[in-house]
BAKOL-230404 format. One record per atom (N, C-alpha, C): residue in one letter; x, y, z. Coordinates in steps of 0.2 Angstrom, whole numbers, padded with zeros to 4 digits, always signed. Atoms other than C-alpha are relative to their C-alpha. Last residue first. Layout:
BEGIN
AXYZ
...
END
This chain:
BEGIN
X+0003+0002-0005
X+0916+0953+0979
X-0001+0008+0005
X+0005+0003+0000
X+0918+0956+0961
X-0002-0002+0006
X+0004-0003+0005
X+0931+0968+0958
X-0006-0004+0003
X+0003-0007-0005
X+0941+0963+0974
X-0004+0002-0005
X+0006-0004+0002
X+0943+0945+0965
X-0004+0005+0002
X+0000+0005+0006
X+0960+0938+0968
X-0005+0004-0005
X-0001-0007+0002
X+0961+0953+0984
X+0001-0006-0009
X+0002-0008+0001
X+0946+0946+0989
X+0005+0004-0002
X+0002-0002+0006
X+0947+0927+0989
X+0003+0009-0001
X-0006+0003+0003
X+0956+0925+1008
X-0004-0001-0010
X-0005-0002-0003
X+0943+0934+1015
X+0005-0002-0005
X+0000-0008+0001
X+0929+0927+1004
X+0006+0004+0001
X-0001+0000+0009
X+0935+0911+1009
X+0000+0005-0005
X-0005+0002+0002
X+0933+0915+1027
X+0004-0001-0005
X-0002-0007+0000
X+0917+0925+1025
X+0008-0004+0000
X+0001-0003+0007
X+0911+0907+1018
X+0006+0008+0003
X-0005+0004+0004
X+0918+0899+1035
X-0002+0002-0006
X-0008-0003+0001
X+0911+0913+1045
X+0003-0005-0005
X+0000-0006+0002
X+0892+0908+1037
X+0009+0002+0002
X-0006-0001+0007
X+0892+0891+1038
X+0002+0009-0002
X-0005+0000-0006
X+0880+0894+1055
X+0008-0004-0006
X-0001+0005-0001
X+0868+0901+1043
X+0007-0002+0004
X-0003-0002-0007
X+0866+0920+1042
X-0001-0009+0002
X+0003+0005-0001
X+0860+0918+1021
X-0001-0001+0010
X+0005-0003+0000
X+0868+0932+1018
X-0006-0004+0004
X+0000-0008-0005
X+0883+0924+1023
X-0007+0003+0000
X-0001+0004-0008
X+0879+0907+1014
X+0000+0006+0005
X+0004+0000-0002
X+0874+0917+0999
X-0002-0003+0006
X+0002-0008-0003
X+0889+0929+0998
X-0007-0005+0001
X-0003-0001-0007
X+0897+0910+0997
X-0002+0007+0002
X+0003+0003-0005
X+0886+0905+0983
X+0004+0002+0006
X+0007+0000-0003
X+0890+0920+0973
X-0003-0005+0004
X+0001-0005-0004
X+0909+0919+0976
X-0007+0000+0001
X-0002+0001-0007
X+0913+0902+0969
X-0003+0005+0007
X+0006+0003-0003
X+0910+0904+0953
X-0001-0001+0006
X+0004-0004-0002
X+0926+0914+0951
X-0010-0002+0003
X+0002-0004+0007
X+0936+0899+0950
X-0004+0007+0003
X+0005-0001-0001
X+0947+0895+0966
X-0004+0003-0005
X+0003+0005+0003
X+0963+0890+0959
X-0008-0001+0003
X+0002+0003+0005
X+0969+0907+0959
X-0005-0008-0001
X+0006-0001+0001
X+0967+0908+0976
X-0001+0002-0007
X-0001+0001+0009
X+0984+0896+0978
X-0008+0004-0002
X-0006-0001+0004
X+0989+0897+0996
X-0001+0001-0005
X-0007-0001-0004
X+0974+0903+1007
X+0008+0000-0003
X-0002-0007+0000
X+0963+0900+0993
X+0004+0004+0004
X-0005-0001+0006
X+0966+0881+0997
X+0001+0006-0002
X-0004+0002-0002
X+0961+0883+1015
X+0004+0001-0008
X-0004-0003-0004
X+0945+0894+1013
X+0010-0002-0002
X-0003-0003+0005
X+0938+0882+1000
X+0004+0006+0002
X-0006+0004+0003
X+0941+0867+1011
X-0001+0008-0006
X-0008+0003-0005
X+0932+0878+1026
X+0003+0000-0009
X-0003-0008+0000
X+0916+0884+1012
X+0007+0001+0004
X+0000-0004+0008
X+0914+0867+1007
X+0003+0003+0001
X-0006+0003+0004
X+0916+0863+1025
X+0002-0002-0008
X-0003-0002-0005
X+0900+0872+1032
X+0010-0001-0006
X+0000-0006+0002
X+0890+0869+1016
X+0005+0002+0003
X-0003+0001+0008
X+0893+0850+1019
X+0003+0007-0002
X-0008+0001+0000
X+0888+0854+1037
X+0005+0000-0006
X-0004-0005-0002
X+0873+0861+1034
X+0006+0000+0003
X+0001-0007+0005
X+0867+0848+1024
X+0006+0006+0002
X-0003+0004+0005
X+0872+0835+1037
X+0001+0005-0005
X-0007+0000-0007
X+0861+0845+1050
X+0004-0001-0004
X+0001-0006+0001
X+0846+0844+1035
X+0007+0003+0003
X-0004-0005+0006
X+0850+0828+1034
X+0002+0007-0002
X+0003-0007+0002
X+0847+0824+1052
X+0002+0001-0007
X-0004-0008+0005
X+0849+0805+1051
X-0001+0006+0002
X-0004-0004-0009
X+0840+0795+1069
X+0005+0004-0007
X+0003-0003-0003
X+0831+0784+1050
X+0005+0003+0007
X+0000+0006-0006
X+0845+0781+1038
X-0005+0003+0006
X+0005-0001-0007
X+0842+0791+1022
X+0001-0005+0005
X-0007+0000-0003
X+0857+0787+1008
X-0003+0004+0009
X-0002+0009-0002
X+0841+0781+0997
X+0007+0001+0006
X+0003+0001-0004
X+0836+0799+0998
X+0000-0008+0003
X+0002+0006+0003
X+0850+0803+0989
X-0005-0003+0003
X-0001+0006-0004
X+0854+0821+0996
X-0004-0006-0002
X-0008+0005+0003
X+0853+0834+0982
X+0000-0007+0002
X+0000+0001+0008
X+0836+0838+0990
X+0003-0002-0003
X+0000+0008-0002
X+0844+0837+1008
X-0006+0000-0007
X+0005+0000-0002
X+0854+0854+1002
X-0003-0008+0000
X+0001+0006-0004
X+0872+0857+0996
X-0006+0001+0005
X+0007+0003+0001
X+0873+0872+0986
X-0004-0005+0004
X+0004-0004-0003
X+0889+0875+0993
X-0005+0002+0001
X+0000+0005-0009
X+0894+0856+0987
X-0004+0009+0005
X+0009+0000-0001
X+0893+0865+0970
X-0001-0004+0006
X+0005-0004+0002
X+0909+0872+0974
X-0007+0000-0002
X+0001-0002-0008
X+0918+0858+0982
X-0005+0006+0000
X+0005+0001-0005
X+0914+0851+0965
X-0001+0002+0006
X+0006-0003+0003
X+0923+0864+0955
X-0004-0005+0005
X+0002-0008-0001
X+0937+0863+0968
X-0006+0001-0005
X+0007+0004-0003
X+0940+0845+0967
X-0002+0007+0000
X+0002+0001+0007
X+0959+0848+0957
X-0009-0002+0000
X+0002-0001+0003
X+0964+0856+0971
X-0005+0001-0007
X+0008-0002+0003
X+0960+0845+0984
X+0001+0007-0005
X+0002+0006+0001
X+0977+0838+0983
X-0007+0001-0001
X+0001+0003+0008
X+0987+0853+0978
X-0004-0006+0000
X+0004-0002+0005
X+0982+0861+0995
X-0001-0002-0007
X-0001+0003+0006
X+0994+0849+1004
X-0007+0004-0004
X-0006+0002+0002
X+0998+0857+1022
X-0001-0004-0007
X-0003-0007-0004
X+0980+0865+1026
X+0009-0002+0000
X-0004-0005+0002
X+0976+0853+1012
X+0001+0006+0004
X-0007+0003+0003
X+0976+0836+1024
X+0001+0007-0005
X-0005+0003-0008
X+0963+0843+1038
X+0005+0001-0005
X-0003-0006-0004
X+0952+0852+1022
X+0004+0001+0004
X-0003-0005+0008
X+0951+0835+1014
X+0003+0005+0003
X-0005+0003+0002
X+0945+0827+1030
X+0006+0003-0006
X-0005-0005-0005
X+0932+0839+1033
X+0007-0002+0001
X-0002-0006+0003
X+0926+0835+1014
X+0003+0003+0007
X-0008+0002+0005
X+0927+0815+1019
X+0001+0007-0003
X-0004+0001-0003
X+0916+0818+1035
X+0006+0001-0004
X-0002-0005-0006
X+0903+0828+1028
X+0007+0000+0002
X-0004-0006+0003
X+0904+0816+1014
X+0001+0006+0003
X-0005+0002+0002
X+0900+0802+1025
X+0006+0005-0006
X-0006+0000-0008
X+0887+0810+1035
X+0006+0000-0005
X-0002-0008-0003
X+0879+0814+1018
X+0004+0000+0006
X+0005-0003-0008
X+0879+0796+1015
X+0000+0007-0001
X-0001-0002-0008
X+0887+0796+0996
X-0004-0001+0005
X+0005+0003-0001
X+0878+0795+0978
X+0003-0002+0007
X+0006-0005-0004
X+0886+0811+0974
X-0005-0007+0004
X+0004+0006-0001
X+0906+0804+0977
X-0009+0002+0000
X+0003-0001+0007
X+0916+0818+0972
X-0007-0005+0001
X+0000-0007+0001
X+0921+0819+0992
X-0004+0002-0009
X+0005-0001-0003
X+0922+0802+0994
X-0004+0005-0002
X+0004+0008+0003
X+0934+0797+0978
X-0007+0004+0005
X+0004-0006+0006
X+0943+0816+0986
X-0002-0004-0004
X+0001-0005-0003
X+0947+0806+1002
X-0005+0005-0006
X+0007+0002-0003
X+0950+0788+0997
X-0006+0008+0004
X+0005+0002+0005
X+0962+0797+0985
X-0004-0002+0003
X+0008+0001-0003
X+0971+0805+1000
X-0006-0001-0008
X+0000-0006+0004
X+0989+0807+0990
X-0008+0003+0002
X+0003-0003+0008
X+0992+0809+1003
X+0002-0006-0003
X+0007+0002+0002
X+0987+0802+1021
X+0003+0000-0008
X+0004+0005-0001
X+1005+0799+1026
X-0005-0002-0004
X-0006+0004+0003
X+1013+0815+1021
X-0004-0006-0001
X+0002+0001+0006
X+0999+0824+1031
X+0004-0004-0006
X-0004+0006+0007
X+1005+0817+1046
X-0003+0001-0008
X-0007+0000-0004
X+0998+0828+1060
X+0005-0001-0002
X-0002-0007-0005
X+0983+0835+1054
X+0004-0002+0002
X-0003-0004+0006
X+0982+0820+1041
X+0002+0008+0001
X-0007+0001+0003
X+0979+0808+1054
X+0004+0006-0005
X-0004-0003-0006
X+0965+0816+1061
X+0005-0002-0002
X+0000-0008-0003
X+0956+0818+1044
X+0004+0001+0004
X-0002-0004+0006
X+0958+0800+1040
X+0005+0006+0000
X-0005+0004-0005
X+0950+0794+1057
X+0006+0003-0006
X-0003-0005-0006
X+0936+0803+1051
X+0006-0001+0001
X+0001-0008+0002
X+0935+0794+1033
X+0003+0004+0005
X-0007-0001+0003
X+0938+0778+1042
X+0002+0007-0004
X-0004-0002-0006
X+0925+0782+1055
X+0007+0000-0004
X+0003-0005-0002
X+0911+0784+1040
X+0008+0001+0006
X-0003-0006+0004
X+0917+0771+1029
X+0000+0006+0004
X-0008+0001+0001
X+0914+0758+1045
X+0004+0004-0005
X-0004-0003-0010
X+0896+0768+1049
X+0009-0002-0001
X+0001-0007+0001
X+0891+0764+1030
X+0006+0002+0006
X+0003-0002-0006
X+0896+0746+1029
X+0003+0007-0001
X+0006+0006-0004
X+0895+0738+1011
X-0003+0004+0008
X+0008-0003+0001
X+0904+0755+1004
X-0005-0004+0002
X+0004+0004+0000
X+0920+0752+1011
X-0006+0001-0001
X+0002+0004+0005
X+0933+0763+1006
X-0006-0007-0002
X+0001-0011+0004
X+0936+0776+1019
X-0003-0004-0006
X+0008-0002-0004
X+0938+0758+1030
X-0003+0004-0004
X+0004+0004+0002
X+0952+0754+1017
X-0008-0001+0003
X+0002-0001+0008
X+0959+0769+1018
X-0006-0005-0002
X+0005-0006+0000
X+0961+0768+1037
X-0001+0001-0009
X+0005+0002-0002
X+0970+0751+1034
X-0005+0004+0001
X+0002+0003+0006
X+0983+0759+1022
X-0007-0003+0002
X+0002-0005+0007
X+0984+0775+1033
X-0003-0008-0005
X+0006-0004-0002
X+0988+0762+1049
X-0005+0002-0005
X+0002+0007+0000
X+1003+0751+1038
X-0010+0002+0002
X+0002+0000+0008
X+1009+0768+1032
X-0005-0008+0001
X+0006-0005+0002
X+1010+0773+1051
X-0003-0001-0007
END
């Protein structure tokens, strides 16, 4: 399995071919739902995830990955939590337009980001909602309000925020 994870890192890590980063990243994710041990310490995981000059798919995939491996390793995407957070901002303006491949949706891509933002910050606040800052709330009351299809995954976050910050939410 370590021999797997080393070669799946290494796909997670090729920046020459997008599609080849893109399945390694996935393929990442599925491992780590079952073998988190394996993935961790997931640095090709939280490299992608900081990553702003990224695909949007490929951060899509590497922040659904994240979320996979802290539903058993919260301290891994801890320390990403202020980016995960501007990630709920995440719009195809942000997105590098050089990171545009024509049959993309970005917009699609977008609201995935959001989606799985609002996921990975659910999963950490689950165990440790301290380490979700307070910053956090006003983009995820805007996701909600917002009635985008990221919307339960913010209310999820919230949920598990709210007795951290029941003043504030």
């Amino acid at each position: 399995l370590a021999q797997a994870v080393d070669s799946l890192r290494e796909l997670a890590t090729n920046e020459d071919k997008r599609k080849t980063q893109s399945v390694g990243l996935r393929a990442l994710g599925f491992v780590a739902l079952s073998y988190p041990e394996a993935v961790a310490p997931g640095d090709a995981l939280t490299a992608a995830v900081t990553d702003e000059s990224i695909r949007p798919r490929n951060r899509n995939r590497a922040l659904r990955a994240l979320w996979q491996l802290a539903r058993s390793r919260p301290d891994i995407a801890e320390p990403h939590v202020e980016t995960v957070i501007e990630l709920l901002a995440y719009d195809t303006d942000t997105a590098a337009a050089t990171d545009y491949i024509e049959g993309d949706d970005l917009d699609a891509h977008a609201r995935s980001i959001r989606s799985n933002a609002a996921k990975l910050l659910a999963v950490v606040a689950a165990t440790t909602p301290a380490a979700i800052d307070e910053a956090a709330i006003d983009p995820l009351v805007e996701i909600v309000d917002s009635d985008e299809y990221a919307a339960y995954r913010a209310i999820l976050a919230l949920g598990e925020l709210s007795d951290a910050y029941a003043e504030t939410i």
